[in-house]
C-alpha positions in Angstrom: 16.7 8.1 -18.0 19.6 10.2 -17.4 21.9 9.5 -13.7 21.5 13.2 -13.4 17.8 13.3 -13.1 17.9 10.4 -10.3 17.6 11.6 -7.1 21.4 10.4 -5.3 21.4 7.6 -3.3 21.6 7.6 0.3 24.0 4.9 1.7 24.7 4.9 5.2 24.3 1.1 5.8 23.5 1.6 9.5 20.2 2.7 8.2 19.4 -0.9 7.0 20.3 -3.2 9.9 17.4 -5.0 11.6 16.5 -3.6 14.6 14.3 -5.0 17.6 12.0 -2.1 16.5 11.3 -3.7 12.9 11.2 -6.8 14.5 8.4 -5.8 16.7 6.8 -3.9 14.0 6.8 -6.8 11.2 5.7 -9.4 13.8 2.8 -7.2 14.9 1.8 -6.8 11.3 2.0 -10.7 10.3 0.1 -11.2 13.5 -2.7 -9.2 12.8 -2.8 -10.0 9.2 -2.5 -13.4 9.8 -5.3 -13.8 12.5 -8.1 -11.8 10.6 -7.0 -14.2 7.9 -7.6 -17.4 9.7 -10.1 -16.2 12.3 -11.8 -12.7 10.9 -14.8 -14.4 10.0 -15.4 -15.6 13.4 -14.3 -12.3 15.1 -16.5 -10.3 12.6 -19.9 -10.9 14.3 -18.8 -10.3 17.9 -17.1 -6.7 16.8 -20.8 -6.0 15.5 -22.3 -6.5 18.8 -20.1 -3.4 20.4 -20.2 -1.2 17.0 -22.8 0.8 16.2 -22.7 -0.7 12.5 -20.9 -3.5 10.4 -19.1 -0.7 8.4 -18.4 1.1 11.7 -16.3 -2.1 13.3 -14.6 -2.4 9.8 -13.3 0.7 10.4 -12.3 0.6 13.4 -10.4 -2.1 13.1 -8.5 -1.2 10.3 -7.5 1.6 11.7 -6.6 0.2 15.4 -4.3 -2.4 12.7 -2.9 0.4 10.8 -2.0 2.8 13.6 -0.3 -0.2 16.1 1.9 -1.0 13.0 2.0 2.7 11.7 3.4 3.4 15.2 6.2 1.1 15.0 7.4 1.5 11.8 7.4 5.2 11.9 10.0 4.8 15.4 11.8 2.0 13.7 12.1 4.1 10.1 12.4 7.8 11.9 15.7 7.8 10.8 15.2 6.4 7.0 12.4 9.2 6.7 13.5 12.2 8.1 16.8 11.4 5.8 14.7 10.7 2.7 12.5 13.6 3.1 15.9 15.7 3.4 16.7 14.5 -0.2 13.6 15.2 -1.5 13.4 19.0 0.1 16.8 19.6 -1.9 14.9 18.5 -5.3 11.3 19.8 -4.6 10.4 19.6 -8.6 11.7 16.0 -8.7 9.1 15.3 -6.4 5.6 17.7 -7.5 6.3 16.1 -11.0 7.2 12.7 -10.5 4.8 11.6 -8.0 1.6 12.0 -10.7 3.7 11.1 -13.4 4.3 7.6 -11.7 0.2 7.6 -10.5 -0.2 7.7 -14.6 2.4 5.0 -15.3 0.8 2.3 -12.5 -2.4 3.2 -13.8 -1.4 2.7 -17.2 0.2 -0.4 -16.9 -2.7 -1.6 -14.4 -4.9 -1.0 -17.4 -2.5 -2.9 -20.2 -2.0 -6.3 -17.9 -5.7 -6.6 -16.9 -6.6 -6.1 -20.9 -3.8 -8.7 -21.7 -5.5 -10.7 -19.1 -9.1 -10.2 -21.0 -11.0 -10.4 -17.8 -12.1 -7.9 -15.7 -12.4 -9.0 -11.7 -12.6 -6.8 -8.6 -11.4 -8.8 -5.5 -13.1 -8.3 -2.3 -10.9 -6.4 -0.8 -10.9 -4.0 -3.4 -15.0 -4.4 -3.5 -14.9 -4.3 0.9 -13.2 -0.5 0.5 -15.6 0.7 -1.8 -18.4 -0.3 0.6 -16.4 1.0 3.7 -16.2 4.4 1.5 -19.8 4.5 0.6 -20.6 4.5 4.4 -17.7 6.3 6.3 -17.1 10.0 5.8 -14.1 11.1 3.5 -12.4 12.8 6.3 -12.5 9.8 8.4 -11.1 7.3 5.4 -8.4 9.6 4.5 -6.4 9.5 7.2 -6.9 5.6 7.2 -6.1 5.1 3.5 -4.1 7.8 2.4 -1.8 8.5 5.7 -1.4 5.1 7.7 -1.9 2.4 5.5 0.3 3.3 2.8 3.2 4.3 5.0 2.8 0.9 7.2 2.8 -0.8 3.7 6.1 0.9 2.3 7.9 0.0 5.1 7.0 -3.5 5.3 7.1 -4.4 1.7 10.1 -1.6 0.5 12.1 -0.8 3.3 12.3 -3.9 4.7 12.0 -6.4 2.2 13.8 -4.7 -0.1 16.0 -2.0 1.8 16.8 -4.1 4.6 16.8 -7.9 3.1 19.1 -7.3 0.2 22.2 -6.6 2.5 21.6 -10.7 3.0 19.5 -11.6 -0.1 19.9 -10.8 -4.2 18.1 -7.4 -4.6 16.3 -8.4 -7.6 14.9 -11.6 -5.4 13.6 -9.2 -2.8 12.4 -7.0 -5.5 10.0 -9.5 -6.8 9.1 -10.8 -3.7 7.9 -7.7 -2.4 5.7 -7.3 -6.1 4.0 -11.1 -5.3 3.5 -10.8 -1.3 2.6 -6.5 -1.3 -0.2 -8.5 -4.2 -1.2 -11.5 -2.2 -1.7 -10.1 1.1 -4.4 -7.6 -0.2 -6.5 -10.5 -1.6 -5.8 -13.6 0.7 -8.2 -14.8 2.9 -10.9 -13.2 1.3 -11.2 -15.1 -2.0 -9.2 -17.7 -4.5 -5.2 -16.8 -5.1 -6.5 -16.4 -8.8 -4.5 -14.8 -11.2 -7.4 -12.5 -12.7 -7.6 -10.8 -8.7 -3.7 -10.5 -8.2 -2.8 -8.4 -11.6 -3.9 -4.8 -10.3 -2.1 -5.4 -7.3 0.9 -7.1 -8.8 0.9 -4.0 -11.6 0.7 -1.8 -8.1 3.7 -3.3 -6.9 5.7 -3.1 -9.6 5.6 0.3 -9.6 6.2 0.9 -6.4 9.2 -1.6 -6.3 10.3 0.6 -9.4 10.1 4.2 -8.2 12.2 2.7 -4.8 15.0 1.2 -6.8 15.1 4.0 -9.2 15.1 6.6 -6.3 17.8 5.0 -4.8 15.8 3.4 -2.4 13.8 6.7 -1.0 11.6 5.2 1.2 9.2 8.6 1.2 9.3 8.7 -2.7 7.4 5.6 -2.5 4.9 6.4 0.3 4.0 9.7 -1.6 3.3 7.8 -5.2 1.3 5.1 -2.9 -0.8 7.7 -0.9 -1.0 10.1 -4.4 -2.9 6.6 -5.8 -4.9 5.9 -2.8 -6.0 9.8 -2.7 -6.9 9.8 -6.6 -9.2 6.5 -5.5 -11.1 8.5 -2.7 -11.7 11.3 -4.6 -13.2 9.4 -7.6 -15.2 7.2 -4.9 -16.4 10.0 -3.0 -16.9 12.6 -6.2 -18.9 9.9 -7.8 -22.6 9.5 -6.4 -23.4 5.9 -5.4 -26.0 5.2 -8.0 -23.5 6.0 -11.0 -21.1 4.4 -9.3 -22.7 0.9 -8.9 -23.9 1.2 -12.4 -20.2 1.4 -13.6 -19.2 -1.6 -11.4 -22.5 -3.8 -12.5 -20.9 -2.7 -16.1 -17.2 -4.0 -15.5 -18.5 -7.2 -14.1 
C-alpha cells in the first residue's frame, strides 16, 4: 500500500521509556493473571458463596481485573493516547474505513488457518464468554469486553511489548512475541497449550500486531480494530437466541 495512505508516524521517543507506571500496571496484570491461573479453581467456589450466582462472580471479577489494570495503563499511556487519537482526528476517513476493513481481514484469515488446520475447537475461554453472555445483560458485558479489556490488552501486548520493548529488543522479535503470548494467555490455565485452541487467537494477533506496525505504532488504531471485533461478537451473541445458538456450536464441534 501506498506511504501516502499510512497514517505518519509519531516519534517522540520519550513516549516509549518504561515508566514506574507501566511497571505497576504490567506487574498488576501478570499478578492477576497469573494467580487465577494457578489458584482460580480454588478461589472459584468461595467467590460463589458472596455472589448471587456463578456467572455473577465471573463477572465481577473480570471486571474488578480489567478496571485495576485498565486504570493504570490508561495513566501510564495518557500521553500515547491522547497523541494517537490526535492523529487519527486529522484523518477521520482513515479510521471509519479501516477499522471494519481490518475486522474483515482478522476474520478472514481466522477462517483460512483454522480450515488449513482441518479442525474446528473452541477453547474454554472462548466457550466461558459465551456462557457469561448468555447470562449477563449486553449493557453490562459491553463495557467489560468492548471498553476495558481490549484497551488493557493493547497496551500490554502492543504498546509495551512492542512500542516500548523494541527500543531494547529486534521489533520483529517483539512482534511475534506479542502474536504467541496475546494467544497463549487467553487459553492457558484453562485447557492443553494445543495448537488447534491457539490459531484464532494467534490469527487475532497477527492482525493486531499488523495494523500497529503499519499505523506507525497507533496505539488507538489498534484498540478500536480490537473493540470493533469484540463488539461484532456481542452483537452476534446477543442477536442470536440461545437455542439457535447452541445448535450452531453442537454443529461446529
Amino acid at each position: 500500500m501506498a506511504t501516502a495512505h499510512r497514517l505518519p508516524p509519531a516519534p517522540q521517543p520519550q513516549l516509549y521509556r518504561f515508566s514506574p507506571l507501566d511497571l505497576a500496571a504490567l506487574c498488576l496484570y501478570v499478578a492477576i493473571a497469573g494467580f487465577f491461573a494457578v489458584a482460580g479453581n480454588v478461589l472459584s467456589p468461595l467467590l460463589r458463596l458472596v455472589a448471587p450466582s456463578p456467572a455473577a462472580a465471573s463477572y465481577a471479577v473480570n471486571l474488578l481485573f480489567y478496571a485495576s489494570v485498565g486504570i493504570l495503563a490508561l495513566l501510564a499511556a495518557r500521553r500515547v493516547v491522547a497523541r494517537d487519537l490526535r492523529v487519527l482526528g486529522t484523518r477521520p476517513w482513515f479510521t471509519l474505513l479501516m477499522v471494519p476493513a481490518a475486522v474483515i481481514a482478522m476474520m478472514i484469515l481466522t477462517a483460512v488457518v483454522v480450515a488449513a488446520n482441518g479442525q474446528v475447537e473452541t477453547s474454554a475461554n472462548q466457550a466461558g464468554l459465551q456462557a457469561l453472555m448468555q447470562q449477563v445483560p449486553a449493557w453490562l458485558m459491553v463495557p467489560l469486553l468492548v471498553v476495558v479489556g481490549p484497551f488493557v490488552e493493547e497496551y500490554i501486548f502492543r504498546h509495551l511489548l512492542i512500542g516500548k520493548m523494541s527500543r531494547r529488543v529486534n521489533v520483529w522479535i517483539c512482534c511475534a512475541l506479542s502474536v504467541v503470548l496475546f494467544a497463549a494467555l487467553h487459553i492457558v490455565g484453562q485447557e492443553a497449550l494445543t495448537l488447534t485452541a491457539l490459531l484464532p487467537y494467534l490469527a487475532m494477533g497477527a492482525t493486531l500486531v499488523s495494523v500497529y506496525m503499519w499505523t506507525g505504532k497507533n496505539l488507538m488504531f489498534s484498540y478500536f480494530v480490537h473493540a470493533a471485533k469484540n463488539l461484532l461478537a456481542v452483537i452476534l451473541v446477543y442477536a442470536i437466541p440461545p437455542e439457535l445458538f447452541n445448535q450452531m456450536q453442537n454443529v461446529q464441534a
